[in-house]
Residue frames relative to the residue before (quaternion, step in Angstrom):
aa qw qx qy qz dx dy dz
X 1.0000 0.0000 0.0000 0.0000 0.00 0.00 0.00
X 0.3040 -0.7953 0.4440 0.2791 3.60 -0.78 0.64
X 0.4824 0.5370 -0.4781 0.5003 3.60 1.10 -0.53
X 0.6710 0.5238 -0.3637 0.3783 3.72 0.70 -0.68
X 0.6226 0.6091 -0.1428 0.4701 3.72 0.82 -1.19
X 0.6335 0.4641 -0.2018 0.5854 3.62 1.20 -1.61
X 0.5089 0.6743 -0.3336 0.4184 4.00 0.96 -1.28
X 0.8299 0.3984 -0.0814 0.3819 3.27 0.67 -1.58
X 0.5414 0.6463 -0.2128 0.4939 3.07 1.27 -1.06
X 0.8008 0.3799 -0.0474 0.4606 3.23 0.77 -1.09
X 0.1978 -0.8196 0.3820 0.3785 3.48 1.50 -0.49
X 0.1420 0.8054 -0.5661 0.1033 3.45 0.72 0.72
X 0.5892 0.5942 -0.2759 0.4729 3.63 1.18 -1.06
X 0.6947 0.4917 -0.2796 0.4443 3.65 0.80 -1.18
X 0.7902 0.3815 -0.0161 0.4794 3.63 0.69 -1.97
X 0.4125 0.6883 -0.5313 0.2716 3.87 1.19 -0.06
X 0.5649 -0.6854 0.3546 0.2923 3.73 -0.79 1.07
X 0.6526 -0.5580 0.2737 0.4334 3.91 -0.84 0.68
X 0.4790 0.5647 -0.3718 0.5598 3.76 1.45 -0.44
X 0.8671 0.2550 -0.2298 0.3611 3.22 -0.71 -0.73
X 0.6515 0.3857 -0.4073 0.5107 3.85 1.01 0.00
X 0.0655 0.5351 -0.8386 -0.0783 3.75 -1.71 -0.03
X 0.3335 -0.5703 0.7506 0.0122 3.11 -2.09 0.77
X 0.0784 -0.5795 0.8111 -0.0098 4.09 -1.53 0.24
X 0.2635 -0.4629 0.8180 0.2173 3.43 -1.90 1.14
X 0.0141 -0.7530 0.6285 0.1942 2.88 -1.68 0.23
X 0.2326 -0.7201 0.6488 0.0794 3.42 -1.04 1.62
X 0.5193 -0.5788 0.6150 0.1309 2.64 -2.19 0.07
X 0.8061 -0.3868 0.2001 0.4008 3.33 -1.19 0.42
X 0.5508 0.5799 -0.2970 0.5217 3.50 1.34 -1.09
X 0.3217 -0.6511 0.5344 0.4324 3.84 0.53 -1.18
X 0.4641 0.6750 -0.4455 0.3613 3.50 0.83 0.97
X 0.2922 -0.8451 0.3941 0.2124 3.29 -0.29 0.82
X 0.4687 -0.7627 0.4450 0.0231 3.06 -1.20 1.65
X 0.7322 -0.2618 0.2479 0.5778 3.98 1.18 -0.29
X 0.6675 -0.5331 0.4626 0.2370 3.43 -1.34 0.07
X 0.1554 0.7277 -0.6451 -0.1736 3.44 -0.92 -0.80
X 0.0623 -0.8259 0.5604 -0.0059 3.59 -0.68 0.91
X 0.4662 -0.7305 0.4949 -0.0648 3.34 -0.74 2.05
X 0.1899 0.6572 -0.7292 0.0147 4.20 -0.25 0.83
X 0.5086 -0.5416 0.6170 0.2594 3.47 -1.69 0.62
X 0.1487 -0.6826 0.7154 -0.0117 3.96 -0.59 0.97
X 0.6915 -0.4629 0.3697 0.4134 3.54 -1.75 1.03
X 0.8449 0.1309 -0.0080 0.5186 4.07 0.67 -1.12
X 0.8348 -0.1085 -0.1493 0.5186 3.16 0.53 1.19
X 0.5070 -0.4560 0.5521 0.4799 4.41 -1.36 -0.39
X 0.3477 -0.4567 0.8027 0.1621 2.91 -2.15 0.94
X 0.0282 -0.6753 0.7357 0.0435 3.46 -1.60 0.21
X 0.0242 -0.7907 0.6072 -0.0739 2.72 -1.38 0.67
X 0.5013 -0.6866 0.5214 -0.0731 3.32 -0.58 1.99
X 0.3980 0.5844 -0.6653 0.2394 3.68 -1.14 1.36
X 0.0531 -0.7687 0.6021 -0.2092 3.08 -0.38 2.65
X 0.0980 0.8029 -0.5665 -0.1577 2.97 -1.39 -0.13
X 0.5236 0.5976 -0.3152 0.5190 4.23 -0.42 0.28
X 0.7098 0.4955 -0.4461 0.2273 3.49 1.41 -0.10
X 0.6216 -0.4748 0.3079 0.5416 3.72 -1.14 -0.48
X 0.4972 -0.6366 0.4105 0.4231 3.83 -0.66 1.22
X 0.5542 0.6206 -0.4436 0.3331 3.59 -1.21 0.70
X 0.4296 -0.4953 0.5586 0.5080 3.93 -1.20 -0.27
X 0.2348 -0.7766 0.5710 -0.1256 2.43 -2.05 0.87
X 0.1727 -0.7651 0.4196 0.4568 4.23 0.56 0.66
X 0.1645 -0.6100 0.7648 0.1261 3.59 -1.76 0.31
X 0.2499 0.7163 -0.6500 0.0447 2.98 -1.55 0.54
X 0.4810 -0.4891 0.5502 0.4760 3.84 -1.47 0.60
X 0.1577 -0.6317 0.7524 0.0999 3.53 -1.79 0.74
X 0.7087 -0.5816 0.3672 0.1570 3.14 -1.48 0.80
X 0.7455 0.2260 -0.1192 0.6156 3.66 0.82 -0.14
X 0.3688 -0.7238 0.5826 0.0270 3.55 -1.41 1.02
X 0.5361 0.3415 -0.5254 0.5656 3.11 1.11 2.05
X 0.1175 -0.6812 0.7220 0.0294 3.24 -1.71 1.37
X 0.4545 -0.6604 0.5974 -0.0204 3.20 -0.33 2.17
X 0.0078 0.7166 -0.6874 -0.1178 3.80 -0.63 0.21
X 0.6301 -0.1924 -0.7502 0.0563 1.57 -2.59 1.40
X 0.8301 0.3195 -0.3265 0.3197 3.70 -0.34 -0.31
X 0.3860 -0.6774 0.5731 0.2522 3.93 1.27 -0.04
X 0.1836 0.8237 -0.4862 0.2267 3.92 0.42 0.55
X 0.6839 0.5101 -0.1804 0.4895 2.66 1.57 -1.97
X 0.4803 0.6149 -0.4620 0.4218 4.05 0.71 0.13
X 0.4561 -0.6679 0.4963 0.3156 3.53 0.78 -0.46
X 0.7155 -0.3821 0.3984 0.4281 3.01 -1.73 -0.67
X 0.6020 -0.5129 0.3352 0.5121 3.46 -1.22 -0.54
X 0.6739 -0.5633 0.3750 0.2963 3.12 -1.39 0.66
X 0.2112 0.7536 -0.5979 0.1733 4.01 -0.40 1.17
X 0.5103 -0.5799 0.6179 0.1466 3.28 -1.84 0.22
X 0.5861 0.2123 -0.4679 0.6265 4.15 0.82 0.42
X 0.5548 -0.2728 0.7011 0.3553 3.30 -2.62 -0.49
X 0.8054 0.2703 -0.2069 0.4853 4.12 0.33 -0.54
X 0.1073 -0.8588 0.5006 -0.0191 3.31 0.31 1.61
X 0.1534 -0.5912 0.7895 0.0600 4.02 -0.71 0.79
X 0.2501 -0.7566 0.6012 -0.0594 3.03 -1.51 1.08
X 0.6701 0.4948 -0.2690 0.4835 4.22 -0.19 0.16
X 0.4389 -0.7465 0.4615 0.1924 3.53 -0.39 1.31
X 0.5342 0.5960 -0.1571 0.5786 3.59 1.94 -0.48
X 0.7624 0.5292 -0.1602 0.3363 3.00 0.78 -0.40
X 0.5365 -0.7522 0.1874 0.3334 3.41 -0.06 1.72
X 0.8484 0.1895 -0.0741 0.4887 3.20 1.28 -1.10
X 0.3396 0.7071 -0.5798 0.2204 3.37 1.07 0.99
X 0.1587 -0.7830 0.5971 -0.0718 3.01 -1.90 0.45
X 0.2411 0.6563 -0.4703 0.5385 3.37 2.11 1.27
X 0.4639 -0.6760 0.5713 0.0380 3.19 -0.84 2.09
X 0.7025 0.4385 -0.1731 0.5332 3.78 1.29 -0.92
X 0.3111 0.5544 -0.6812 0.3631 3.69 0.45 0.96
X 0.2445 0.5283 -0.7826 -0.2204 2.92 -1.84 0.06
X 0.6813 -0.4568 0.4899 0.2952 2.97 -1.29 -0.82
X 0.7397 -0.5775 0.1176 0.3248 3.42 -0.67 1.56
X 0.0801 -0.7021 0.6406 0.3005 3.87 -0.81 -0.21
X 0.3094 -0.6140 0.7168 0.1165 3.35 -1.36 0.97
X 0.1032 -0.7126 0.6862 0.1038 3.80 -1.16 1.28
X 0.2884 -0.7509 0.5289 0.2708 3.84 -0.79 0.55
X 0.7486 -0.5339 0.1196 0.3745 3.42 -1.43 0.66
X 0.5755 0.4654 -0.4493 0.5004 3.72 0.63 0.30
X 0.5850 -0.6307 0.4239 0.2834 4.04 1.37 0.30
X 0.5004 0.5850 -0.4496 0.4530 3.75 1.35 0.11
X 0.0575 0.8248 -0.5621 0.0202 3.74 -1.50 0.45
X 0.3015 -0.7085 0.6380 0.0074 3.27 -0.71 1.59
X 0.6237 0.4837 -0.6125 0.0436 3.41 -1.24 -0.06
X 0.3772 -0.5568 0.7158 0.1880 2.93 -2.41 -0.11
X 0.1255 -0.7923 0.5854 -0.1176 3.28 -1.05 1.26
X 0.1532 -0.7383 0.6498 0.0959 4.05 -0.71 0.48
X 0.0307 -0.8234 0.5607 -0.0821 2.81 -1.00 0.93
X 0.2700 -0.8111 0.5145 0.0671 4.00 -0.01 1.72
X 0.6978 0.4657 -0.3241 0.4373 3.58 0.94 -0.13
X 0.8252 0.1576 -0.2109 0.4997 3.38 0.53 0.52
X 0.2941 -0.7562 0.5548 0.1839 3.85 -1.49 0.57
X 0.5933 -0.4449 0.5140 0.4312 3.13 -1.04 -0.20
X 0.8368 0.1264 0.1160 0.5199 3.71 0.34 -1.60
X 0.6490 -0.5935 0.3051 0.3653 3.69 1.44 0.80
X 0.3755 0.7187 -0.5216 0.2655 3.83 0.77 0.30
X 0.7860 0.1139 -0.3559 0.4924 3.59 -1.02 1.10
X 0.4861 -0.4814 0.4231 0.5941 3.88 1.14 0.30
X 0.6575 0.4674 -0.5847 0.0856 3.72 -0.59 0.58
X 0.8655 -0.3450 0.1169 0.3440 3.18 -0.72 0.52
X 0.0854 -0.9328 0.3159 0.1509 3.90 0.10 0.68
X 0.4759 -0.7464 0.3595 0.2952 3.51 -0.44 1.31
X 0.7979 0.4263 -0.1477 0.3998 2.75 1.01 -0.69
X 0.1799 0.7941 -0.4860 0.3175 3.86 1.36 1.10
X 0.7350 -0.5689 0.2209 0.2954 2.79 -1.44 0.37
X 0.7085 0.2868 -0.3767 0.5233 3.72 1.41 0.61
X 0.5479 -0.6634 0.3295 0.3888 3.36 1.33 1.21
X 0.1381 -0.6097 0.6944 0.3564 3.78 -1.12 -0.67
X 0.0634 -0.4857 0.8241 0.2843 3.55 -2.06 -1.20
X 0.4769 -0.3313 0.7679 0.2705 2.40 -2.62 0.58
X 0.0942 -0.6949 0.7129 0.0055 3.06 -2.12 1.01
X 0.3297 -0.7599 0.5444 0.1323 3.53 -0.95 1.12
X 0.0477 -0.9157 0.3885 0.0913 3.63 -0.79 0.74
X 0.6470 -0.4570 0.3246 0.5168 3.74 -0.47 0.84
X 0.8458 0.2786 -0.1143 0.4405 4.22 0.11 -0.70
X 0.3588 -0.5964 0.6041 0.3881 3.36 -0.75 0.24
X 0.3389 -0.7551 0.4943 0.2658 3.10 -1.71 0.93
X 0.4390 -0.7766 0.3274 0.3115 3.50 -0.56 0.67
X 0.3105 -0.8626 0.1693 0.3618 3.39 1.67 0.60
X 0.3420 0.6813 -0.4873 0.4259 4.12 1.37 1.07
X 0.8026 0.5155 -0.1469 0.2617 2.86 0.20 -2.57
X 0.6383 -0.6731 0.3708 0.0448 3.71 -1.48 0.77
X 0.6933 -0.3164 -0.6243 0.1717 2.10 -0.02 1.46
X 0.5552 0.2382 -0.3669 0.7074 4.26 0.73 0.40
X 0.6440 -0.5736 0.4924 0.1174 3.88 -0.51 0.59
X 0.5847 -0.5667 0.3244 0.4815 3.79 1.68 1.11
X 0.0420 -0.8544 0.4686 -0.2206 3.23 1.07 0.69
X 0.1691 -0.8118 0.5293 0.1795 3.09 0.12 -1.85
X 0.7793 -0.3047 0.1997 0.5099 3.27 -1.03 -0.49
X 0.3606 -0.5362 0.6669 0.3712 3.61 -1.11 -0.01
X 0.1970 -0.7721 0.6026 0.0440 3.65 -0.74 1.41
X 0.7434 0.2299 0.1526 0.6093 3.75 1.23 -1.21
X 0.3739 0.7705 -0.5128 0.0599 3.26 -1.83 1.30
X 0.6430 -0.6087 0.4404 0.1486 2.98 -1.29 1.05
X 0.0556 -0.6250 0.7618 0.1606 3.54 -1.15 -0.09
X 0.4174 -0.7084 0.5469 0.1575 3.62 -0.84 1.15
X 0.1657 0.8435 -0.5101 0.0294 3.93 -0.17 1.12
């Protein structure tokens, strides 16, 4: 990704001001924490960026959820995903979706470690262009899930279980 590469290049990720960033540990079911995810506000949506480790080797669905509590063992208490109608379509594929919480999969490699960087135009940090803010007054998290999601199906895209989560701070 260049916006990613240029990010770095530039230390925008490293030197982005305490406003415009939030961060989430993310644990696991056990309450052990599994990696980080660090959140910078961008002019038209949040970069994120993802460093896990402990998961199962494979892809996996991610997505912002709607509430800033990971209830352990099953993370339930996070809610759905994070959107802006009452009739939520789900699947980043999908002609008529309209789930503010897609992203796009994470792939963990065979020792269960994961790196990526992802953008993401459908949501803010603090609500800027009217989209949804992670950071309201009942917070959200990213959740990791046992399946990749296949970004169509009804309602999280075979997703699965919620394996991992964040509170967005």
């Amino acid at each position: 990704m260049r916006l990613t590469a240029l990010a770095l290049s530039f230390g925008l990720i490293a030197a982005a001001p305490a406003a415009h960033a939030a961060t989430a540990q993310l644990k696991g079911a056990d309450g052990k924490t599994l990696g980080t995810a660090t959140l910078i506000e961008a002019p038209h949506g949040v970069l994120l960026r993802i460093e896990a480790k402990g998961l199962t080797p494979g892809w996996h669905g991610l997505h912002f959820h709607e509430k800033g509590d990971c209830g352990a063992p099953d993370f339930k208490s996070a809610g759905a995903h994070v959107h802006t109608t009452t009739a939520v379509v789900h699947g980043l594929l999908n002609p008529d979706g309209n789930d503010n919480g897609d992203l796009p999969n994470l792939f963990a490699a065979a020792d269960g470690s994961a790196t990526a960087e992802l953008f993401s135009p459908l949501v803010s940090l603090n609500g800027a262009g009217g989209r949804p803010a992670l950071l309201d007054a009942d917070g959200s998290s990213i959740v990791i899930h046992a399946s990749p999601d296949d970004y169509k199906t009804q309602p999280i895209g075979g997703a699965g279980a919620r394996v991992a989560c964040g509170v967005v701070k």
